[in-house]
C-alpha positions as CSV (number, residue, x, y, z in Angstrom):
1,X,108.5,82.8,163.6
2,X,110.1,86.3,162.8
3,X,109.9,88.8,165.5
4,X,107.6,91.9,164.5
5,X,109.1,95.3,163.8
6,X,106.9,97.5,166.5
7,X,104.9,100.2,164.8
8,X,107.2,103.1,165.8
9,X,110.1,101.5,164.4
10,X,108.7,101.0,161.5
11,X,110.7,102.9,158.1
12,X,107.9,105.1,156.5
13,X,108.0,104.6,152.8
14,X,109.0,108.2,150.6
15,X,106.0,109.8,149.7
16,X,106.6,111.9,146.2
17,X,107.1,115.7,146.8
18,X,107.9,118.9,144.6
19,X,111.1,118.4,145.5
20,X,111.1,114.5,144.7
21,X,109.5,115.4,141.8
22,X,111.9,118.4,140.6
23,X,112.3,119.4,136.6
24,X,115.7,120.7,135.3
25,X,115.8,124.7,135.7
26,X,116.4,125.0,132.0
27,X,113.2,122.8,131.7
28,X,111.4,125.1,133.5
29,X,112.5,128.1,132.0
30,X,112.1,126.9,128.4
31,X,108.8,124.7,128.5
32,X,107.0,126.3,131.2
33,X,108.0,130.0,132.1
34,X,108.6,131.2,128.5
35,X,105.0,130.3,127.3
36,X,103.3,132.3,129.8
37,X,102.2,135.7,129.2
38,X,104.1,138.7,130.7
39,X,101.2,139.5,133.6
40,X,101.6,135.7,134.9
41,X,105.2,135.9,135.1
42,X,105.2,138.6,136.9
43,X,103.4,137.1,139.5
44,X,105.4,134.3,139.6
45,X,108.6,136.3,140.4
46,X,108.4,135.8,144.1
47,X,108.1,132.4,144.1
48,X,111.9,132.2,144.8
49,X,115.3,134.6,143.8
50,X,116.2,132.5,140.6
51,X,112.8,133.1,139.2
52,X,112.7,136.6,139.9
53,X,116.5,136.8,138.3
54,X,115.2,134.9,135.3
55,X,112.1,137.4,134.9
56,X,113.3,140.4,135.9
57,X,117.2,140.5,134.4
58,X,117.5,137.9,132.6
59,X,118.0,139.0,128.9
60,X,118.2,135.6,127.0
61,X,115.1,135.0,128.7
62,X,113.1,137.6,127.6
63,X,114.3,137.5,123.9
64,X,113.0,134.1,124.1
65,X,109.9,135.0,125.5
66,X,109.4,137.2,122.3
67,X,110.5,135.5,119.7
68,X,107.6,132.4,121.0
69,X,105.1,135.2,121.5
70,X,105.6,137.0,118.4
71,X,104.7,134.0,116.7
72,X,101.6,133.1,118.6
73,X,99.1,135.2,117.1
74,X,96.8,135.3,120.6
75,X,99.3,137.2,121.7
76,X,99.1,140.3,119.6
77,X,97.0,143.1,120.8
78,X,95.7,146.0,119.5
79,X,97.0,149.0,121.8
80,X,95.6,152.5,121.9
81,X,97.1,155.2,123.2
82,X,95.7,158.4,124.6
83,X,97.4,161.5,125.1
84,X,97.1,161.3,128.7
85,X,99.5,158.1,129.5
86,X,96.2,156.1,129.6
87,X,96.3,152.6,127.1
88,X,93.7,150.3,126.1
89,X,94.5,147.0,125.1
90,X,92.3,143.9,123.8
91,X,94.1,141.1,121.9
92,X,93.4,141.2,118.4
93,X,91.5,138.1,118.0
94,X,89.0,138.9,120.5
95,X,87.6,141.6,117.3
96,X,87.5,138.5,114.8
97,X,86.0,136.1,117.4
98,X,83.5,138.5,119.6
99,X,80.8,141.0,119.1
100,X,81.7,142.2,122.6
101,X,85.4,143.6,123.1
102,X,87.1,143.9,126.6
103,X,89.8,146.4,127.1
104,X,92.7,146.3,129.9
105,X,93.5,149.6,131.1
106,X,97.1,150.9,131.9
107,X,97.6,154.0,133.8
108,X,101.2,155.1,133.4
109,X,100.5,158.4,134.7
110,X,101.9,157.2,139.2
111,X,104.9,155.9,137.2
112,X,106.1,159.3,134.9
113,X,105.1,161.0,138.7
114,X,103.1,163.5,136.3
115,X,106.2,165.5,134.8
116,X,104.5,164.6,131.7
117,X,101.6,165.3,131.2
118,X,101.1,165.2,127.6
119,X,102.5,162.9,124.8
120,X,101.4,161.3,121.1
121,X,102.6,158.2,120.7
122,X,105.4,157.6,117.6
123,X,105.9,154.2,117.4
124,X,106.2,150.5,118.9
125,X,108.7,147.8,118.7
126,X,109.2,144.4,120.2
127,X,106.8,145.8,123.4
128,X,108.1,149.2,124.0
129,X,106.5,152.2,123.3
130,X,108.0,155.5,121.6
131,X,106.2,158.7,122.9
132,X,106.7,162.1,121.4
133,X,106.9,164.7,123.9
134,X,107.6,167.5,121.3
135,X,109.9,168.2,118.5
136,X,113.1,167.7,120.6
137,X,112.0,165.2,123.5
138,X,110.7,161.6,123.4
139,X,110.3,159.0,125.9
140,X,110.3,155.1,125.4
141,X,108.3,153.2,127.8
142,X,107.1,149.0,127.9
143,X,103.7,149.3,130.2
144,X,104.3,145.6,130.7
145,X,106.6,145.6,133.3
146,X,105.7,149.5,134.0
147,X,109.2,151.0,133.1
148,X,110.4,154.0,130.8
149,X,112.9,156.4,130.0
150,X,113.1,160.0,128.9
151,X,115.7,160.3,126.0
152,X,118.1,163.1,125.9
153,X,117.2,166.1,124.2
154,X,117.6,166.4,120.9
155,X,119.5,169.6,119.1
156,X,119.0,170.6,115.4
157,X,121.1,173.0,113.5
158,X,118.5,175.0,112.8
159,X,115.9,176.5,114.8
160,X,113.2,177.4,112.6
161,X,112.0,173.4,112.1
162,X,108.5,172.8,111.9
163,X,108.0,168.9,112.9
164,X,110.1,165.4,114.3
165,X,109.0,162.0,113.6
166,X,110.2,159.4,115.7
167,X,110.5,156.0,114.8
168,X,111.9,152.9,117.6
169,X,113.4,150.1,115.4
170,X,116.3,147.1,116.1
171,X,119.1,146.5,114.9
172,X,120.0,142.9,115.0
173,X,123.5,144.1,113.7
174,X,124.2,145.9,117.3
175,X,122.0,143.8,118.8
176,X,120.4,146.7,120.5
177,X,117.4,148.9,120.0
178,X,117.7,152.7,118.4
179,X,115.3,155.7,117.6
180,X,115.7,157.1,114.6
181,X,114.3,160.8,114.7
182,X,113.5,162.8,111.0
183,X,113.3,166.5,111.5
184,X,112.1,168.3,109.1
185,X,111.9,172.1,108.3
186,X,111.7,174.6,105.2
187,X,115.3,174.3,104.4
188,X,116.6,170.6,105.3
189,X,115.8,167.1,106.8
190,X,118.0,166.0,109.4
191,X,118.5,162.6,110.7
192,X,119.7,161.3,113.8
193,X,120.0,158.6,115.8
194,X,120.2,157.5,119.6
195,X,121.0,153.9,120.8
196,X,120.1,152.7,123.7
197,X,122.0,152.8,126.8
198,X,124.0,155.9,125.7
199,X,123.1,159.7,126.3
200,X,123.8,161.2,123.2
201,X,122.2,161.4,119.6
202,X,124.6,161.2,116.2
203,X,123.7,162.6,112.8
204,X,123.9,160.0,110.0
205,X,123.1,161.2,105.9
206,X,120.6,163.8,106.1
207,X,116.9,162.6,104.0
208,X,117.6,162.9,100.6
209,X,116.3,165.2,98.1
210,X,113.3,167.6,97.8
211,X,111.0,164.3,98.5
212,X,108.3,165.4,101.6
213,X,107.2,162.3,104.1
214,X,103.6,162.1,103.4
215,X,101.7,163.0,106.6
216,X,103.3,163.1,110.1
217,X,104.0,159.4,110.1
218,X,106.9,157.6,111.7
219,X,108.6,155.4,109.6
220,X,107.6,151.2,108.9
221,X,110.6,149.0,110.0
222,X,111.0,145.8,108.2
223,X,114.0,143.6,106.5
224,X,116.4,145.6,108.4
225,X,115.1,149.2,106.9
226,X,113.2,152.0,107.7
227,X,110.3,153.1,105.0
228,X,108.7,156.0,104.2
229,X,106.0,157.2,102.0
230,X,107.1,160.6,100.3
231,X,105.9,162.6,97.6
232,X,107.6,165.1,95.6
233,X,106.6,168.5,96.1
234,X,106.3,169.9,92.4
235,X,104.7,166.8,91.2
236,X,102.3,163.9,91.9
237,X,105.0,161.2,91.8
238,X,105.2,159.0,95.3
239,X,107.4,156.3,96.0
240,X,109.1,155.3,99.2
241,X,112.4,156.2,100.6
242,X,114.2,153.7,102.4
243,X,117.1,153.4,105.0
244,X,119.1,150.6,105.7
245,X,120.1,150.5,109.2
246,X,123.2,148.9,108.6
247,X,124.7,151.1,105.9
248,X,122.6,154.1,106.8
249,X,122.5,155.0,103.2
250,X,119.3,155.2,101.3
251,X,117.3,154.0,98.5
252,X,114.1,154.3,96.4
253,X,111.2,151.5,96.4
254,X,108.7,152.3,93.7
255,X,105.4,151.6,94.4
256,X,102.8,148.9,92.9
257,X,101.6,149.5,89.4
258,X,98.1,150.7,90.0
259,X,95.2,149.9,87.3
260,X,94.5,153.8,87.8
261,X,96.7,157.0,88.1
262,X,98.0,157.0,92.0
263,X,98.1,160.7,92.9
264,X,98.5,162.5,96.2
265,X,95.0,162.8,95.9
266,X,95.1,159.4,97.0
267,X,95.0,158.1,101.0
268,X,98.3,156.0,101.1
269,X,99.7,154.4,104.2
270,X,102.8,152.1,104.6
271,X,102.7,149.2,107.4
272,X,103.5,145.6,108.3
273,X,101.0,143.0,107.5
274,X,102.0,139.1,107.4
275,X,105.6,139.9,108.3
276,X,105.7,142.0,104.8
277,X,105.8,145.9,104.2
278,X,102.1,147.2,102.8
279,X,100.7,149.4,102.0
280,X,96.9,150.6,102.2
281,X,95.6,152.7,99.3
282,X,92.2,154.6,99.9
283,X,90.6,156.1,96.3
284,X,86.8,156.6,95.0
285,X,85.5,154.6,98.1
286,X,87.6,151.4,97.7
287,X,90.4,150.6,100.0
288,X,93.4,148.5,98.3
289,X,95.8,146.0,100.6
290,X,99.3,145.4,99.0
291,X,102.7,143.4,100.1
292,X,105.6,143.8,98.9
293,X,106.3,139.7,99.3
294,X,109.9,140.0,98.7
295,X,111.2,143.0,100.0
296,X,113.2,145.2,97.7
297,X,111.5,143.4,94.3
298,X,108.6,145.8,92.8
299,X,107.3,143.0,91.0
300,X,106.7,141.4,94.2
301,X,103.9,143.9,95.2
302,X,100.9,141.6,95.3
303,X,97.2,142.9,96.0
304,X,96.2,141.1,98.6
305,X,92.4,142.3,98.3
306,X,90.3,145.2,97.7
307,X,88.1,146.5,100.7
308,X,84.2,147.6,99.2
309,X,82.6,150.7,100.4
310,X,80.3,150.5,103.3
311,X,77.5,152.0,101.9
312,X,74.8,150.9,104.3
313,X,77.0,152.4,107.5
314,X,77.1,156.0,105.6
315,X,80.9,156.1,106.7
316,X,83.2,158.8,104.8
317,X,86.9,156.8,104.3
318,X,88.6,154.1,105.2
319,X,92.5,155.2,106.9
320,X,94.3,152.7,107.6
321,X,94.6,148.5,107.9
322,X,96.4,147.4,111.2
323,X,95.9,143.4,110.9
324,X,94.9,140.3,108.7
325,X,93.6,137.0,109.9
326,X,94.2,133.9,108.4
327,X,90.9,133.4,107.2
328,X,91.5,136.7,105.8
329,X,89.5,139.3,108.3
330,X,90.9,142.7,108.0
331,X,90.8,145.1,111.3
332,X,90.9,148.4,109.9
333,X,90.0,151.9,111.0
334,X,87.9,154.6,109.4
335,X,86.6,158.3,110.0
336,X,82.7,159.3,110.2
337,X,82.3,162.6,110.9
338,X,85.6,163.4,112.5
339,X,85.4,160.5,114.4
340,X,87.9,157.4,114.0
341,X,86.3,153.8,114.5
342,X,87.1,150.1,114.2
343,X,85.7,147.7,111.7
344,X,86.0,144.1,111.1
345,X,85.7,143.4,107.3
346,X,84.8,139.4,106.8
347,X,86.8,139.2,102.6
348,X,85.4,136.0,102.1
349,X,81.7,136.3,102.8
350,X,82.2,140.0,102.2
351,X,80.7,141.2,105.7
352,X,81.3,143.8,107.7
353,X,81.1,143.9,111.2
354,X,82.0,147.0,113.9
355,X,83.1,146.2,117.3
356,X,81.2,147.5,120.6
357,X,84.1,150.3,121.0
358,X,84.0,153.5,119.0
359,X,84.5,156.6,118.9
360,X,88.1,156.6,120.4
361,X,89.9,159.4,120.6
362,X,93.6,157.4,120.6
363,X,96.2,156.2,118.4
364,X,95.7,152.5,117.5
365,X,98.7,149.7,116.8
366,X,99.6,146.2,117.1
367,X,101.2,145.3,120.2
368,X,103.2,142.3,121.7
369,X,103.3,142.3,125.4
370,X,107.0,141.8,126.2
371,X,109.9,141.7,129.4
372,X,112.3,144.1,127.5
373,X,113.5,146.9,128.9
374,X,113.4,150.0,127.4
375,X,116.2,151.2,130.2
């Protein structure tokens, strides 16, 4: 008869643990961590130093994170931005899907330590935000990860200028991120350029011609250019001027052929909807949505649909579309009474339906919470 092994003698038997259990990092970083949006991964940064390297430094990483949550549509927000460093942010399928909208609140006013106290914002790109300051200062800041930077001042030849827009675009060529500012006075239009991570600005080919940027607009970056809507200033003729970023040399994009005479009397906007520059045309109480699909062909612009008149709600114009569903819901904004609000226009069933918040006072734009760094 065997002898018994006494109890305390006795070999336990493994019992699976985390670290029994443990996944490749790369696994980790690629399947788990880059699906997560930005405020969870914050968090997570203290779980351990490689994590926090990976979040916090790691470049690759957040480019991937980007690129997976650019494409996710319940990731893209609709940002406003007030004057006072304050932003409100929903995501934009909570306007589609809900009668009731809930805005986050940032507060970047602790982190600028209040040297600023006033700012319009210019632009977005890829998470950060571009802030004008005034004519010759700008700031770029992502409220993700709650870090900015003031840009060097800029100097113009000539002080007598009357207005700069700023514009933050990327250039996959340099693989880095520049703002392109347009100044603008009586006389000339200058254009110059800062990339980040250096101090200085550089003057490329001034804007050409007589041509005057419609509004105070910054420019629409898509396919590698920079767009903007221009009249000219002894006529009613509009097209769009554009820059390539990698030749910095510019061109002319006429603009759709319209069943009517387009005149300045017209309320144009350019912007990016489906990945394609647009543009949003506002005449006798109907608002018209074009892409250009192919960018660079005029007889690619395609009407993507024509926005009715909302009679019944007594509003005066429609200004501008910032996003299309896929089932073809247009968030757009328009003015009553001096007052900007959102509306939710249902193209199919031809229904229009306005969101619980109105009234802002802020600067609206699609957003995509990201871990770049605008430093």
């Amino acid at each position: 008869m065997a002898k018994k092994t006494p109890p305390l003698l006795r070999r336990k038997q493994p019992q699976p643990t985390l670290t029994s259990l443990h996944l490749p990092f790369h696994l980790v970083e690629q399947e788990i961590l880059c699906k997560l949006p930005v405020k969870h991964l914050l968090r997570l940064r203290c779980v351990c130093k490689s994590w926090n390297s990976l979040i916090s430094r790691d470049s690759n990483f957040a480019n991937n994170h980007l690129r997976l949550s650019t494409s996710r549509h319940d990731r893209h927000h609709l940002i406003l931005s007030s004057p006072e460093f304050v932003l409100f942010h929903s995501p934009i399928s909570s306007f589609f899907s809900s009668a009731h909208i809930t805005m986050s609140i940032y507060s970047l006013r602790e982190s600028l330590n209040k040297r600023i106290l006033y700012a319009n914002r210019a632009s977005t790109c890829d998470g950060i935000i571009c802030f004008k300051i005034d004519n010759s200062s700008a700031l770029l800041c992502n409220p993700s990860i709650r870090k900015f930077k003031i840009l060097p001042p800029l100097a113009f030849s000539d002080e007598g200028y009357f207005q700069t827009l700023y514009t933050l675009v990327y250039d996959r060529f340099t693989n880095n991120y520049k703002i392109i500012a347009v100044y603008t006075s009586s006389r000339k239009k200058e254009v110059h350029v800062h990339t980040l991570g250096t101090d200085y600005w550089t003057r490329i080919q001034d804007y050409p011609g007589p041509n005057l940027i419609r509004g105070s607009r910054s420019g629409t970056f898509v396919n590698d250019s920079l767009n903007w809507l221009t009249h000219e200033s002894d006529s009613c003729a509009q097209y769009i001027v554009s820059l390539d970023l990698e030749k910095e040399s510019y061109q002319k994009l006429l603009l759709p052929v319209f069943d009517v005479h387009f005149t300045t009397s017209c309320v144009a906007t350019l912007g990016i909807l489906r990945g394609c520059l647009s543009l949003f045309c506002y005449r006798d109480m109907f608002c018209d949505v074009w892409i250009m699909k192919e960018y660079g062909n005029q007889k690619s612009w395609t009407k993507l649909l024509t926005v009715p008149p909302m009679r019944d709600y007594h509003y005066y114009s429609y200004s501008e579309v910032f996003y299309i569903s896929k089932d073809d819901q247009v968030l757009m904004e328009v003015m009553k009474s001096g007052y900007f609000t959102l509306v939710v226009y249902d193209s199919i069933n031809n229904i229009f339906k306005i969101p619980n918040f109105q009234n802002y006072a802020m600067t609206p734009d699609v957003y995509v919470e990201s871990l770049i760094s605008p430093l």
